[in-house]
C-alpha positions in Angstrom: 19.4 1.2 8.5 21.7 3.9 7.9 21.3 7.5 8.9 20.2 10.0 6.4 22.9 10.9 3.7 25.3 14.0 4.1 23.7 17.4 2.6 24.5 17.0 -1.1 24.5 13.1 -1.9 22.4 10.6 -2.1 22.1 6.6 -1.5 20.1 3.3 -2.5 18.4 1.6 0.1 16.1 -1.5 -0.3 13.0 -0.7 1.8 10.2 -3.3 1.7 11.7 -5.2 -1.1 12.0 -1.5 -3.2 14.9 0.0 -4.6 14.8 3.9 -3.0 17.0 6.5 -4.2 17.9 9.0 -0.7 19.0 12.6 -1.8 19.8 14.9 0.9 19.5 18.6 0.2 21.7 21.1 1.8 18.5 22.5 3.9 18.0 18.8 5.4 14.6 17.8 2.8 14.9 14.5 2.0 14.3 13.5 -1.6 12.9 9.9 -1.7 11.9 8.6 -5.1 11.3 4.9 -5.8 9.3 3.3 -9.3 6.3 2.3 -7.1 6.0 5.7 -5.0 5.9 9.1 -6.0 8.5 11.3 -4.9 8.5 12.1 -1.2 9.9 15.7 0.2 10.2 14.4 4.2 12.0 17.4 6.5 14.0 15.0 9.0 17.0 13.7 10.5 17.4 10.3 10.3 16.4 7.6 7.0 14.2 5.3 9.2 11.6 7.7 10.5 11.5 9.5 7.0 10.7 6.2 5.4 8.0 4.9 7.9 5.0 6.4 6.0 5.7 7.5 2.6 3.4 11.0 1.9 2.4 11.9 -1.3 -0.3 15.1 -2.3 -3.9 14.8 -3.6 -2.5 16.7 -6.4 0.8 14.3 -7.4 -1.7 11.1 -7.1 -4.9 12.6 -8.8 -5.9 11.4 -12.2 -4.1 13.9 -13.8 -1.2 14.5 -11.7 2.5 13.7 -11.6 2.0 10.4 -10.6 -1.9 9.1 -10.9 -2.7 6.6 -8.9 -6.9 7.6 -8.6 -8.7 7.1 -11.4 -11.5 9.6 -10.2 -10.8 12.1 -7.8 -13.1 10.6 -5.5 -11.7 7.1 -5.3 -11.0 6.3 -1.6 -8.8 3.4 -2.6 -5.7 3.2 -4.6 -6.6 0.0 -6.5 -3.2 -0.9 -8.1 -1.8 -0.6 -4.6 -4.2 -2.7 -2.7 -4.3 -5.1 -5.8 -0.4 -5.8 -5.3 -0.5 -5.6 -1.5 -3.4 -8.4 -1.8 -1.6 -10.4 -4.2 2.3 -9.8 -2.4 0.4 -11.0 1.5 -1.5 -14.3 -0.2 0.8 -15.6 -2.6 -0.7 -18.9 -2.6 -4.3 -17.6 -3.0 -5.2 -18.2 -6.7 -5.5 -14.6 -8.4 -9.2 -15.3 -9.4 -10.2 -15.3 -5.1 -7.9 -12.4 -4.6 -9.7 -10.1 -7.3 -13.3 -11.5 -5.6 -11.8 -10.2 -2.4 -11.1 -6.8 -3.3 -14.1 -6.7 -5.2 -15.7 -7.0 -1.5 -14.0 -3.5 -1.0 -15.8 -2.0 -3.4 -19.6 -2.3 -3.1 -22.2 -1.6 -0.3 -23.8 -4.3 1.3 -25.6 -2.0 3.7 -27.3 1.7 3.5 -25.9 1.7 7.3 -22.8 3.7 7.2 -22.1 2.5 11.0 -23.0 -0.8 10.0 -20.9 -0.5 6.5 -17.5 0.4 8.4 -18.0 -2.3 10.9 -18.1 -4.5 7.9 -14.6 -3.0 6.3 -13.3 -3.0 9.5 -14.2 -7.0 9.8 -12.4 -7.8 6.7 -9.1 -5.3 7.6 -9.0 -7.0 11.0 -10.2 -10.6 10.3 -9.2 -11.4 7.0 -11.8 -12.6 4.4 -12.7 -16.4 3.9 -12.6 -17.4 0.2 -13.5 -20.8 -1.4 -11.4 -22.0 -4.6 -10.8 -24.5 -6.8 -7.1 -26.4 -6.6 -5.7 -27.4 -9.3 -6.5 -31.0 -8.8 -10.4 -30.1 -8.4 -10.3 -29.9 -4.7 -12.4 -26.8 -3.3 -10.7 -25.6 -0.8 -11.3 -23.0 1.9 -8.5 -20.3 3.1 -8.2 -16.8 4.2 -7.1 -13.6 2.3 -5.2 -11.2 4.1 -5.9 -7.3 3.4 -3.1 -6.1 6.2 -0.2 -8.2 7.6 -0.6 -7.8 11.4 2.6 -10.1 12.3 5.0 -8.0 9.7 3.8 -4.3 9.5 6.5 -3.6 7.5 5.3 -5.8 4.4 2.5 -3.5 4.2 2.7 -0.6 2.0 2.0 2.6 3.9 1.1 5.8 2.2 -0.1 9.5 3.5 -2.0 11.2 1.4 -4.9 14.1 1.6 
């Protein structure tokens, strides 16, 4: 990947299968925007380490920020993100499994909290087993992948507060 543009311009990049637009201000910010992600203000030298973890504030991703991506202030999980990250990592997966998988995400099997993040962690790190139904009748059995482990970069990283 290239280094960061000169002070003044600015360059399109493909990052993760996303067009990004790269300004470079003359104080060295760098100006990421992309359709999918907010805009970025990183303070670095060089394109690759700016790009590693897209950030984006509480305030530019609340329900009635510059780019809402909660619905309540309290949600803990951007859903349109995980719902194409889920969708993007288990193409094959018929969506009607998928949505039954991040449903998983979303409710509280145990009053436990210890007991409820060991449970999270389980489907993050181990994948979730799903049943479905092909489309010649078969049931078949397979796995849904929350977080690709063998290509981090397929994943869609975002820093937020």
């Amino acid at each position: 990947m290239a280094d960061t543009p000169e002070p003044g311009s600015e360059m399109s990049v493909t990052v993760r299968g996303y067009e990004v637009i790269v300004r470079a201000a003359t104080d060295g910010t760098l100006h990421v925007t992309c359709p999918k992600l907010p805009q970025v203000n990183v303070r670095d030298q060089t394109l690759p380490s700016a790009l590693a973890h897209a950030y984006a504030s509480a305030n530019q991703i609340a329900p009635d920020g510059s780019a809402p991506e909660r619905v309540a202030y309290s949600d803990v999980i951007l859903t349109e993100r995980l719902t194409a990250a889920v969708e993007r990592l288990n193409p094959r997966i018929p969506a009607e499994a998928r949505s039954e998988v991040i449903k998983q995400l979303f409710i509280t099997e145990t009053p436990s909290l210890v007991e409820e993040n060991r449970r999270i962690h389980r489907l993050l790190t181990e994948g979730v087993d799903v049943e479905f139904v092909t489309a010649d009748g078969e049931i078949k059995g397979d796995k849904v992948w929350l977080i690709d482990f063998d290509q981090a970069d397929y994943n869609d990283w975002l820093v937020t507060n």
